[in-house]
C-alpha angles and dihedrals in degrees: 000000000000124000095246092051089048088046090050092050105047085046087056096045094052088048090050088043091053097045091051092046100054096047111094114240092235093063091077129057136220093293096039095255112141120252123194112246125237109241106225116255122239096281098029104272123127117218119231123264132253130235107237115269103011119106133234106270111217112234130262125266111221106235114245107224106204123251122250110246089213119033103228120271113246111202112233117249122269116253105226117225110249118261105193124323134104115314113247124255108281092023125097136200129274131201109201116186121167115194118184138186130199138188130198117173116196119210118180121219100238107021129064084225119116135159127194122211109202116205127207128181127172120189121184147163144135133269127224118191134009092287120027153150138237133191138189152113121279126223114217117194114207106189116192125215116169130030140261092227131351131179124149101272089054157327145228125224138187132237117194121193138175136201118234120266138226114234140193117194122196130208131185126163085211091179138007095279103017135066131174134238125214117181124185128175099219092212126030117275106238129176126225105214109195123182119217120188126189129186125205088201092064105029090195096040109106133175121202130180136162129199129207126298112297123225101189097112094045085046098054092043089056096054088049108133117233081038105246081243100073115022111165112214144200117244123204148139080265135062115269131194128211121194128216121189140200118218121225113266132190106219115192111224097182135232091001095062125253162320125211108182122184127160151160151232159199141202119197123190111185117185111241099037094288129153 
């Protein structure tokens, strides 16, 4: 080989050697191909990089949702009335008991015949605490004198029945030395009126008829003054009593005659559950 061709070629393999020298290693990859290489930010972090040919998204506001001027109100939960139980510290014990009488006399239009059913109801129960509730059914007694038809072969007289009804009682000691009464009958009072004829003639002949359901009863409580929904009683270490009244009242039963009802009534409170 001549001089000049060995010069040439040590020249070119120091150049190769210092150019290879002075490139940093982390600018080629795997394969040796060259990569640009990321400038620092300001305080050292490199931003990421983006794919080719997508631009930069801004990023999204948060949506400020306004705030309310006033939070809403919550009610506060109702306190439910006692039912049973022992009464709490500071509370006593109440018996409640409302008895009731009333009168409808019957006079019919062209017979000197009449007849009066007298009905008596009596609802009781004890309170404890100083509101409370008490349920129940209540037992009405209807009690016939008279009769619907007489003549001296034979009568009629009249049977009067009625089913039993739901009740809700309710008690609240409303001040030191009163307390309030609200009574509901939780399905309507009807009255069964049933006919019964009997002949002296024919000792086994008998005659029966019934009408349609009767209201009477239902009719005179609502016209109770104080309402039996809202009596108003005394309170004290002793038992009180507190009085209702029904008015007399002239019902038309046309074309047969009439009906006048009136009645009374009493609510008794008696302190420890008496009564």
């Amino acid at each position: 080989m001549p001089r000049w061709t060995t010069a040439l070629f040590c020249v070119a393999f120091m150049f190769l050697v210092t150019f290879a020298w002075r490139m940093p290693a982390s600018a080629q990859d795997e394969e040796g191909d060259m990569i640009e290489e990321e400038a620092p930010t300001e305080e050292g972090i490199v931003p990421p990089i983006q794919a080719p040919g997508t631009a930069e998204q801004p990023t999204p506001t948060p949506v400020m949702r306004p705030t309310p001027l006033f939070p809403p109100v919550t009610a506060a939960p109702a306190v439910p009335p006692t039912e049973g139980g022992t009464p709490a510290e500071g509370e006593t014990r109440w018996g409640v008991k409302i008895n009731a009488a009333i009168r409808a006399h019957y006079v019919f239009n062209d017979s000197p015949d009449n007849f009066v059913i007298k009905y008596r109801w009596e609802i009781k129960g004890q309170a404890n605490a100083n509101t409370a509730v008490i349920r129940g059914d209540a037992d009405i007694n209807a009690d016939v004198e008279g009769f619907l038809s007489k003549w001296p072969t034979g009568e009629c007289k009249l049977e009067v029945s009625i089913p039993k009804v739901p009740f809700e009682l309710t008690f609240q000691k409303s001040a030191e030395d009163k307390g309030s009464i609200a009574l509901q009958f939780r399905r309507a009072i009807t009255e069964d009126w049933q006919s019964r004829c009997s002949f002296t003639d024919a000792p086994g002949a008998r005659f029966d008829t019934r009408g349609d359901p009767e209201k009477i009863l239902a009719r005179a409580i609502e016209k109770a003054r104080p309402p039996l929904r809202s009596i108003v009683t005394d309170i004290k270490n002793e038992e009180t009593s507190t009085t209702f009244i029904i008015g007399k009242e002239v019902i038309d039963d046309p074309p047969l005659g009439t009906i006048e009802v009136e009645g009374t009534g009493v609510v008794t409170v008696t302190p420890g559950g008496g009564g």
